[in-house]
C-alpha positions as CSV (number, residue, x, y, z in Angstrom):
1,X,0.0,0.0,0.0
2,X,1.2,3.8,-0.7
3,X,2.3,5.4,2.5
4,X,1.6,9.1,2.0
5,X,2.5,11.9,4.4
6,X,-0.1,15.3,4.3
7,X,2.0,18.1,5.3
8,X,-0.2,21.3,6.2
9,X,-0.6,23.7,9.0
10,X,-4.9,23.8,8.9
11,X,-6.1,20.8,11.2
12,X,-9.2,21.0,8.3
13,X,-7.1,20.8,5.6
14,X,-5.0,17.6,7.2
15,X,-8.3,15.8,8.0
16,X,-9.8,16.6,4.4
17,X,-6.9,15.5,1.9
18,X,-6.4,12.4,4.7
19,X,-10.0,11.1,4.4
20,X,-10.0,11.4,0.6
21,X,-6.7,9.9,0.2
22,X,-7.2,6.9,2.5
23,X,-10.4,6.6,1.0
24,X,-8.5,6.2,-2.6
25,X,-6.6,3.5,-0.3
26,X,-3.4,5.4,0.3
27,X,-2.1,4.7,4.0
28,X,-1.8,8.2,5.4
29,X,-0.3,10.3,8.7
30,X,-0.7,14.2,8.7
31,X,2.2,17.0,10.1
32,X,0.9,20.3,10.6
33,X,4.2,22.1,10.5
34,X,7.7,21.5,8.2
35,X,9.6,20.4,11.5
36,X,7.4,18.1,12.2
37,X,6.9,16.3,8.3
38,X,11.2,16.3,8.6
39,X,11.2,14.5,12.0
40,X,8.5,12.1,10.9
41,X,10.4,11.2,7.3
42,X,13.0,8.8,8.3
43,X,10.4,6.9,10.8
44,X,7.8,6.5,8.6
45,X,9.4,6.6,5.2
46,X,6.1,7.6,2.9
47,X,6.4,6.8,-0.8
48,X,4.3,10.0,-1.1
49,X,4.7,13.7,0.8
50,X,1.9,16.2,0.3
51,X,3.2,19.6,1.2
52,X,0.9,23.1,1.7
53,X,3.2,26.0,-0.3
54,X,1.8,28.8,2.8
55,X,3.0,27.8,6.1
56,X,4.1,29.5,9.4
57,X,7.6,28.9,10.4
58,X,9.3,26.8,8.2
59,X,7.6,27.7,4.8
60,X,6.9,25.0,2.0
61,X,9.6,25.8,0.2
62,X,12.4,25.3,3.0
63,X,10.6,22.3,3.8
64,X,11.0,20.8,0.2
65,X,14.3,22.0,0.2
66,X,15.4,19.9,3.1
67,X,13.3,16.5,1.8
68,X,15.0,16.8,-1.2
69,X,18.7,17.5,0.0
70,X,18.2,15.3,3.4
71,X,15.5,12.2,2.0
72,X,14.5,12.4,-1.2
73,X,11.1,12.0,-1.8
74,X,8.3,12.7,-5.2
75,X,6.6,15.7,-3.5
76,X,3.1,17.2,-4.6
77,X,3.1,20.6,-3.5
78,X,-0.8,21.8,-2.6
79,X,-1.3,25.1,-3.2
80,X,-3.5,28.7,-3.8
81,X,-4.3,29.4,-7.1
82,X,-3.1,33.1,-6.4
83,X,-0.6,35.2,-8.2
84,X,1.6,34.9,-5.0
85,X,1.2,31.2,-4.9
86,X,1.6,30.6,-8.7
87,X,5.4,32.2,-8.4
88,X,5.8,30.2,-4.8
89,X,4.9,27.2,-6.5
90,X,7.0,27.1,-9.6
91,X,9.5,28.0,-7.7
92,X,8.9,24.5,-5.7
93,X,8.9,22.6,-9.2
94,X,12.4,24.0,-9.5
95,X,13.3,22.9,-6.3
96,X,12.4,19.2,-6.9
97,X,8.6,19.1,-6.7
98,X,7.0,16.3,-9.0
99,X,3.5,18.8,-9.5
100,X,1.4,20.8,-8.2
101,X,-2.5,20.5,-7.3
102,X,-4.8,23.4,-6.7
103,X,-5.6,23.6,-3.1
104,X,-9.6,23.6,-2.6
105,X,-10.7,27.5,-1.1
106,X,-14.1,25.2,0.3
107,X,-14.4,21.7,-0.2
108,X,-12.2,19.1,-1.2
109,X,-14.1,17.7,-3.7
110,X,-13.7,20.4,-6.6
111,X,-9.6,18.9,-6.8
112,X,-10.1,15.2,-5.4
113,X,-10.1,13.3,-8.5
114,X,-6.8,15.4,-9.4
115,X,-5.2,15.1,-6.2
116,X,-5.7,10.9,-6.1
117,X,-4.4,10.6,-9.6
118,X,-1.4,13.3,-8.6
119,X,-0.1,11.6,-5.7
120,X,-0.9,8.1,-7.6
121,X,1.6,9.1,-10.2
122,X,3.7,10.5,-7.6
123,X,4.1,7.7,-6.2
124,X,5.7,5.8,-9.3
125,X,7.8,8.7,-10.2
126,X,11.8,9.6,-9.3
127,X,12.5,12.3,-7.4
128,X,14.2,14.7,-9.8
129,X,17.7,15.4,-9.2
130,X,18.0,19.3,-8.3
131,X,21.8,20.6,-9.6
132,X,22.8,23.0,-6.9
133,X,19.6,22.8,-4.7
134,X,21.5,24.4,-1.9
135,X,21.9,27.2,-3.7
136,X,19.1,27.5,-5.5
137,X,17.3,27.6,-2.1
138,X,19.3,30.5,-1.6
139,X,18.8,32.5,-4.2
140,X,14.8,31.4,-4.5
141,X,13.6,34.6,-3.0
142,X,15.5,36.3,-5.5
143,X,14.9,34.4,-8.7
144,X,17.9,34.8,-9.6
145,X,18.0,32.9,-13.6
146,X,20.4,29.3,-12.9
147,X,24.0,30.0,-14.2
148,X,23.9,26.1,-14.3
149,X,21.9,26.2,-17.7
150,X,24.7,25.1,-19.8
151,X,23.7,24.2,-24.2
152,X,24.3,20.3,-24.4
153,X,26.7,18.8,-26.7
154,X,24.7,18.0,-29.9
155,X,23.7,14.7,-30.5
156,X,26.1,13.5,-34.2
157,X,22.8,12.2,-36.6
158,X,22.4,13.1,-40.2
159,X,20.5,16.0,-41.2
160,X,17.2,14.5,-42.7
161,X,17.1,15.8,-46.5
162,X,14.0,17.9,-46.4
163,X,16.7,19.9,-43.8
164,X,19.0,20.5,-46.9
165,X,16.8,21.1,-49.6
166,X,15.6,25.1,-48.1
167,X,14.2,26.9,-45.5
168,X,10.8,28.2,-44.9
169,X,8.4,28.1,-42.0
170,X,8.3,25.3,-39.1
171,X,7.2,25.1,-35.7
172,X,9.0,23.1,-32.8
173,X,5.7,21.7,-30.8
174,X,6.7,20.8,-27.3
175,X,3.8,18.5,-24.9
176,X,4.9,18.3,-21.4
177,X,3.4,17.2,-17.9
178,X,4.1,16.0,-14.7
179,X,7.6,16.7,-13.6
180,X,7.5,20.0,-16.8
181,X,8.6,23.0,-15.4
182,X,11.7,22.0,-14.2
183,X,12.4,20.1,-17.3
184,X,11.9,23.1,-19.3
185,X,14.2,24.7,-17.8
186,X,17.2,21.7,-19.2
187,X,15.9,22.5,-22.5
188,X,15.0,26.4,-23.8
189,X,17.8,28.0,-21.6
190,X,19.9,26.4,-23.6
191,X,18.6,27.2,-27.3
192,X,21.0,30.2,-28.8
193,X,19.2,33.7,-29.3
194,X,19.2,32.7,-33.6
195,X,17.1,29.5,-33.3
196,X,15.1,29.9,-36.4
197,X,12.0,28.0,-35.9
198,X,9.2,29.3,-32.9
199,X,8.8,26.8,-30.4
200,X,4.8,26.1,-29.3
201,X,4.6,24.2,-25.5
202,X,1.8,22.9,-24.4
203,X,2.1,22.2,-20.4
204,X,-0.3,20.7,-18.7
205,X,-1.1,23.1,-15.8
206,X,-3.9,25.2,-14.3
207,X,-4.4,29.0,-15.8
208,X,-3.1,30.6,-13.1
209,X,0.2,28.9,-13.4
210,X,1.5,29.6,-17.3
211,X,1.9,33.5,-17.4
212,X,4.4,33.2,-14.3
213,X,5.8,30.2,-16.0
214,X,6.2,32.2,-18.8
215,X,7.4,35.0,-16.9
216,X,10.0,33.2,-15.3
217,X,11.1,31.5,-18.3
218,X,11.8,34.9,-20.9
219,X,14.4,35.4,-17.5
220,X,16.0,32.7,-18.3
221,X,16.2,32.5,-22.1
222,X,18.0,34.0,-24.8
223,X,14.8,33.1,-26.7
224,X,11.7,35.4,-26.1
225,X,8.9,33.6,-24.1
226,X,5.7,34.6,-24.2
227,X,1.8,33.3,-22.8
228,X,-0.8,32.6,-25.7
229,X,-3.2,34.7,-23.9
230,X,-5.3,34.4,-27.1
231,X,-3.4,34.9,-30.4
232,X,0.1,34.9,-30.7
233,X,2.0,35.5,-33.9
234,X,4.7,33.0,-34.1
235,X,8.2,34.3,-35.1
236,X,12.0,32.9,-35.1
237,X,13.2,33.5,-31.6
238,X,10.1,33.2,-29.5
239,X,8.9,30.3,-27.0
240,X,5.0,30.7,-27.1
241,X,3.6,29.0,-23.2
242,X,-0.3,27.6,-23.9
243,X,-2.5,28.8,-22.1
244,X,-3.5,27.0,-19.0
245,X,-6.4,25.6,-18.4
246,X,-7.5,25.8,-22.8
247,X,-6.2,24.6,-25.5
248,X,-4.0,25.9,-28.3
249,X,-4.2,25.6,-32.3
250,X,-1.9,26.7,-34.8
251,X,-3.6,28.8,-37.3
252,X,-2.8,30.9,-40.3
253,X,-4.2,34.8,-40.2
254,X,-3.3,36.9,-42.3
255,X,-0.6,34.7,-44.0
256,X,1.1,34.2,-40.4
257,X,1.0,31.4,-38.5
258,X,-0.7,32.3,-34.7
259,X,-0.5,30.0,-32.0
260,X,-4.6,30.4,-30.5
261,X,-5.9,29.9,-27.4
262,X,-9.0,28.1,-27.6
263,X,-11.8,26.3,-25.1
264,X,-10.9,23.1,-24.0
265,X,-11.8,20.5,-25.9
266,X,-14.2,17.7,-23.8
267,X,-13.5,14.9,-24.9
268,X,-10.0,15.2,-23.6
269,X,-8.5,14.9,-21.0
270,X,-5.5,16.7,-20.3
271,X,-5.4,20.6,-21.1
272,X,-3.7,22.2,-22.7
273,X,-3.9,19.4,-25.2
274,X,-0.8,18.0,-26.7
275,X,-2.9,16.0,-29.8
276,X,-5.0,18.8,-30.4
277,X,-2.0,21.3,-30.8
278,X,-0.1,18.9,-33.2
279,X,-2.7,17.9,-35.3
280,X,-3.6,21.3,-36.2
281,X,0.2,22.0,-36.9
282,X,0.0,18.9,-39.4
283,X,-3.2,20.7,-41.1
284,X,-1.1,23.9,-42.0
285,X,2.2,22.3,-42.4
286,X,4.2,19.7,-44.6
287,X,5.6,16.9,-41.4
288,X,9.3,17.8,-42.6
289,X,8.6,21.5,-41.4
290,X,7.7,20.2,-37.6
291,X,9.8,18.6,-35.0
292,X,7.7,17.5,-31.9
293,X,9.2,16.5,-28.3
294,X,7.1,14.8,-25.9
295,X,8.5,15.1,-22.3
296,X,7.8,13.9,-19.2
297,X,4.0,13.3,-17.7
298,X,1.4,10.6,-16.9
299,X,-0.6,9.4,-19.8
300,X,-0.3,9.4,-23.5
301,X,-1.3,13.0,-24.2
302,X,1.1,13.5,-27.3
303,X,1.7,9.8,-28.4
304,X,-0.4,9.5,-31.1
305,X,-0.2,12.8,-33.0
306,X,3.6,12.7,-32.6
307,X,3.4,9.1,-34.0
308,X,1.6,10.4,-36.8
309,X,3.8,13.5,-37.3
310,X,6.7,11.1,-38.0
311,X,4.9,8.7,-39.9
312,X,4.8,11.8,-42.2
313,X,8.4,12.1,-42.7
314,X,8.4,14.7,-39.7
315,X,10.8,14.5,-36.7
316,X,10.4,13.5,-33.3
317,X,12.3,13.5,-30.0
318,X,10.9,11.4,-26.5
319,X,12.9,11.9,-23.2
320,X,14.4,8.9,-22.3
321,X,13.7,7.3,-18.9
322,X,16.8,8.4,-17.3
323,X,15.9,12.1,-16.8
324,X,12.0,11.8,-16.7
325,X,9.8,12.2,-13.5
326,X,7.4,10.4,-14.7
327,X,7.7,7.9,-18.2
328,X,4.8,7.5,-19.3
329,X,4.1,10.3,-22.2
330,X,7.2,10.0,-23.9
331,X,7.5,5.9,-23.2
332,X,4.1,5.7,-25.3
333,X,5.6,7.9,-28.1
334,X,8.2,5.2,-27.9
335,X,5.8,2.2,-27.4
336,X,4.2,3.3,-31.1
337,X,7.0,3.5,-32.7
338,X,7.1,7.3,-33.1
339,X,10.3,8.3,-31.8
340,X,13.5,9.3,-34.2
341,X,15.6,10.0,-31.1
342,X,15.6,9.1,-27.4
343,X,16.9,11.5,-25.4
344,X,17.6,12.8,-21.6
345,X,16.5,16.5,-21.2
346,X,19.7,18.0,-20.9
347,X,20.4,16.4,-24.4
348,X,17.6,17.4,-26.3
349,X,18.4,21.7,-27.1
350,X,21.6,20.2,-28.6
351,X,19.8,18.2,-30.8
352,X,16.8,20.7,-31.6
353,X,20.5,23.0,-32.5
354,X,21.6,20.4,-34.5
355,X,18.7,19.6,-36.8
356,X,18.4,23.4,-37.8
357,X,21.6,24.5,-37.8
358,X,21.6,24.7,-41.9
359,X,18.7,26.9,-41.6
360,X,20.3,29.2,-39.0
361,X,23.5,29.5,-41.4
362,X,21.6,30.9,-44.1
363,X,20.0,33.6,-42.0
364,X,23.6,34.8,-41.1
């Protein structure tokens, strides 16, 4: 049975997320402070912590900075779905968090089915090794951009011949999940300022989450990084963040390709939607004019259209195993046979380099 550990300060809180999670059949013990989820971690050794962001004393972010450094754990941080607790949180995802639920303003019930399938993936999930977490903990408060953000070494594969024939338009599409942020964050840091071709990510998160993920990723970038709010022109040197909590399309307006924010599609499951974004890039664009990378997160979000996209001629990358928090998008890209490369994160700019480094020789 999964041993989880709730870690927040309201006795309300503790009793709520318990009862729901022990009625999933988790085995569960509460803390209602960061000393005390530290001191009960080597005892009980949970498979599981679920940690409030807000708390008195030691905050949630010390306290994830300690589990992580002191007994690595997969963490799902709980938090408001405020401006303050949107920056507070992805800063936790950078720390080592595997994801983030929202945490319920009245009843538990509005996040429940989330917060079971969370922890449950959780639970089967790596702990994500944090370089420099010390002093990233330091410098938290500060934001201060990683100097450890360093471009890969490309990966040596032959340049496909639609990459030597010409330029023109493409679009690098990017489906992510579980375990994202953090990955991003091995991958567009360390894309040069001339990458030629926009890149499109769609991230599975809440909408309260993507414009301070987008925020904090421009910081970081040489690339520009921007939130699909509703329309966004899509030009060389731009990262373009879906909206969260919607969909996003490409489209052509104008003559320009736009990366829209639209309603959520029912009929699927995760937002914003990985399939729906790539099979409307393979309704505008030739496959040879895409690459897609399908990163780590729970389901198959991705698989199929990326599957598709190289069964076109297009190009593909999954992260390998090694560096995901959680395998299970990218293994099924690899289970279908739609993968050209396998790659850890750290790995995977180099390549994205590689593949259009013809094109970003012409524009010189």
């Amino acid at each position: 049975m999964v041993k989880v550990l709730v870690v927040d300060d309201s006795a309300l809180m503790r009793r709520r997320i318990a009862e729901l999670l022990t009625g999933a059949g988790f085995q569960v013990e509460t803390a209602a402070t960061g000393e005390e989820a530290l001191a009960r971690l080597p005892v009980w050794d949970p498979d599981v912590v679920t940690l409030d962001v807000t708390m008195p004393g030691m905050d949630g972010l010390a306290c994830l900075a300690r589990i992580m450094v002191e007994h690595p754990k997969p963490v799902v941080m709980v938090s408001a779905l405020t401006a303050a607790g949107a920056d507070e949180t992805l800063e936790a995802l950078r720390l080592g968090a595997v994801e983030a639920v929202q945490k319920p303003a009245g009843t538990i019930g509005r996040i429940g089915d989330a917060l079971v399938e969370t922890v449950r993936a959780a639970a089967s999930s790596r702990p994500r090794r944090v370089h420099g977490l010390r002093e990233r903990l330091r410098l938290a408060r500060a934001r201060i951009a990683g100097e450890d953000f360093v471009a890969p070494e490309p990966v040596p594969l032959p340049i496909p011949p639609a990459e030597r024939a010409g330029s023109g338009e493409g679009v690098v599409l990017v489906g992510v999940s579980t375990g994202g942020p953090s990955t991003l964050e091995d991958i567009l840091p360390a894309l040069p300022a001339g990458f030629p071709w926009p890149v499109v990510v769609a991230q599975h998160m809440p909408v309260a989450f993507t414009m301070t993920l987008a925020r904090r990723l421009d910081e970081m970038c040489a690339l520009r990084v921007v939130e699909a709010t509703r329309a966004a022109v899509l030009e060389p040197g731009m990262v373009c963040i879906a909206r969260g909590g919607a969909d996003v399309e490409l489209a052509r307006r104008g003559g320009r390709l736009q990366a829209v924010s639209v309603p959520p599609s029912a009929d699927r499951p995760w937002h914003p939607n990985t399939d729906r974004l790539v099979a409307s890039a393979l309704r505008l664009l030739p496959a040879d004019r895409l690459v897609g990378v399908l990163l780590t997160g729970m389901g198959n979000d991705g698989a199929e259209s990326m599957a598709e996209l190289r069964r076109r001629g297009g190009r593909t990358i999954a992260e390998s195993e090694d560096s995901a928090v959680v395998f299970g998008m990218p293994q099924e890209l690899i289970r279908r046979g739609g993968a050209s490369v396998v790659l850890p994160s750290d790995r995977i700019a180099g390549q994205l380099t590689r593949w259009l480094a013809p094109i970003m020789k012409r524009a010189e």
